[in-house]
Steps between C-alpha positions, in 0.01 A plus 500: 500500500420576093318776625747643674318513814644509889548123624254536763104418449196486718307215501082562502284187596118482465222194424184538329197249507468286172202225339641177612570363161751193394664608142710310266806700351560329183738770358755539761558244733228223437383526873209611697473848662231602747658196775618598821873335450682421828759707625871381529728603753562854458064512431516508194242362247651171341498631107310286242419237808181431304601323166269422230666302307211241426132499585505287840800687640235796500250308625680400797594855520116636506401243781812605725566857458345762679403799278629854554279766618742746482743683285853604698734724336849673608627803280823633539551878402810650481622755676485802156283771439278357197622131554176271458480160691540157446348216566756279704284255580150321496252238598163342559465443874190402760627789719577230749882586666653651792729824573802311466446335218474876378780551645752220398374632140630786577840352588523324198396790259747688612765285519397405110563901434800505679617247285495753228587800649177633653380645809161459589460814721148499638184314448108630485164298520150532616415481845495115435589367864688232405709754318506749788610254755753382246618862503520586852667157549790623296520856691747605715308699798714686741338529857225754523582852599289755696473811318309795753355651175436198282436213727644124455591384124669223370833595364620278221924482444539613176817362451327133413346456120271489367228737603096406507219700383122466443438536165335916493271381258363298648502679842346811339231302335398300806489883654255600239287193521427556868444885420224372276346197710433704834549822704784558729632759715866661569410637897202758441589517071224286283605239200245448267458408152174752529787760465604361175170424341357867602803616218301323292226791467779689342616519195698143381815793372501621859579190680552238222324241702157248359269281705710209364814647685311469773333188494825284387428110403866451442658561859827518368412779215751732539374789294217564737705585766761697289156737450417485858841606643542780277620823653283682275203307573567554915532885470173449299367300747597772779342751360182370392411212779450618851676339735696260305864552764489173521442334171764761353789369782453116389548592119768723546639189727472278233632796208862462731513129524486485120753778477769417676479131376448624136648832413897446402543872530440576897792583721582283823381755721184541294402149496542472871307801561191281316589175670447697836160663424399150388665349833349779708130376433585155486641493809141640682324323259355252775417767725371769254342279186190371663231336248 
């Protein structure tokens, strides 16, 4: 609200693995982090449920408590060009909860915003399943309809809020690591990373790509696909590497899924026009991708 921003934020969830590791937080609230706390009714963590106020309160702690293994983190971003996130809320967990524990978080989190004015308009995660059943749970599907051209599709009533998203980093990523594990094919069109590592004959200021781009450690390394999905580098590609149809279609697939989830300056009919080349191969991908 200082900022001047809309009331209405979208809320980002993700977890990362940690070091299972019991710490003692002397300078803020004299309690142990790295515990798995137990959730209260609206699931929850129970804040500063491990005190450590004196030396066999913690021990009793340490033979109890399980240790986290993860990290679990909620942003919210508001909905203004240049806004950065927040972090709304975070814990140590074991990973260990259901979809509807997701979702009566959900219910509470937004009925905390509410409180204070705020929307919470969408939401956007991995392709966690807990979180994905948690988001088709909340839905609302209308029956199916038979299109001649198009076929069936779910139609979602957009007149319920929030909306639910995977994440397009994430998405785009996971496209790129499977580019780079093995081959695949779009009906008679080859994928292969061979495609992208015969650019690397060429001159680095012709394609911008290195052997590291192409051999990621880090799966989640974003600027490795940014090089791989660049326009320039396909036409490149296309000119140079024979019979790379296919390799060129899958990055200029994942080129509109970060557009139209990223660039604040495309029209509504533009961003629809890239959500439906991106839906047009996803919807054959089972009958066209074969490994």
């Amino acid at each position: 609200m200082q900022n001047n921003y809309p009331s209405v934020v979208m809320l980002m969830e993700d977890a990362t693995r940690i070091l299972q590791q019991a710490q003692y937080d002397a300078i803020v609230y004299r309690t142990l982090t790295g515990c798995v706390s137990p959730l209260i009714e609206n699931e929850i963590p129970v804040h500063r449920y491990f005190d450590a106020s004196d030396a066999y309160v913690v021990a009793n702690h340490l033979k109890d408590c399980i240790l986290a293994d993860t990290a679990y983190v909620q942003l919210a971003l508001p909905m203004a060009v240049g806004a950065a996130p927040f972090v709304l809320y975070y814990c140590g967990t074991d990973n260990i909860f259901r979809f509807t524990d997701v979702v009566n978080r959900w219910k509470y989190t937004e009925k905390l915003l509410g409180t204070e004015g705020i929307d919470v308009i969408g939401y956007s995660s991995d392709g966690d399943p807990k979180l994905v059943k948690a988001m088709v749970s909340r839905t609302v599907f209308l029956p199916c309809m038979e299109i001649s051209r198009w076929g069936r599709w779910f139609i979602v009533n957009n007149e319920h809020m929030p909306v639910y998203i995977q994440d397009s980093i994430h998405l785009i990523n996971k496209i790129r690591n499977r580019i780079l594990k093995a081959d695949m094919m779009i009906g008679n069109f080859n994928i292969s990373k061979t495609h992208l590592n015969d650019l690397l004959v060429h001159s680095k200021d012709k394609h911008g790509l290195t052997v590291k781009d192409l051999k990621p450690q880090d799966k989640m390394k974003f600027t490795p696909t940014e090089k791989i999905m660049n326009e320039e580098l396909v036409k490149f590609m296309e000119a140079n590497v024979p019979e790379c149809d296919g390799t060129a279609t899958i990055l200029r697939c994942m080129q509109n899924i970060h557009e139209v989830f990223s660039n604040v300056n495309l029209s509504p009919l533009e961003r629809i026009f890239k959500l439906w080349y991106v839906l047009f191969l996803v919807r054959g991908w089972r009958n066209w991708i074969k490994l």
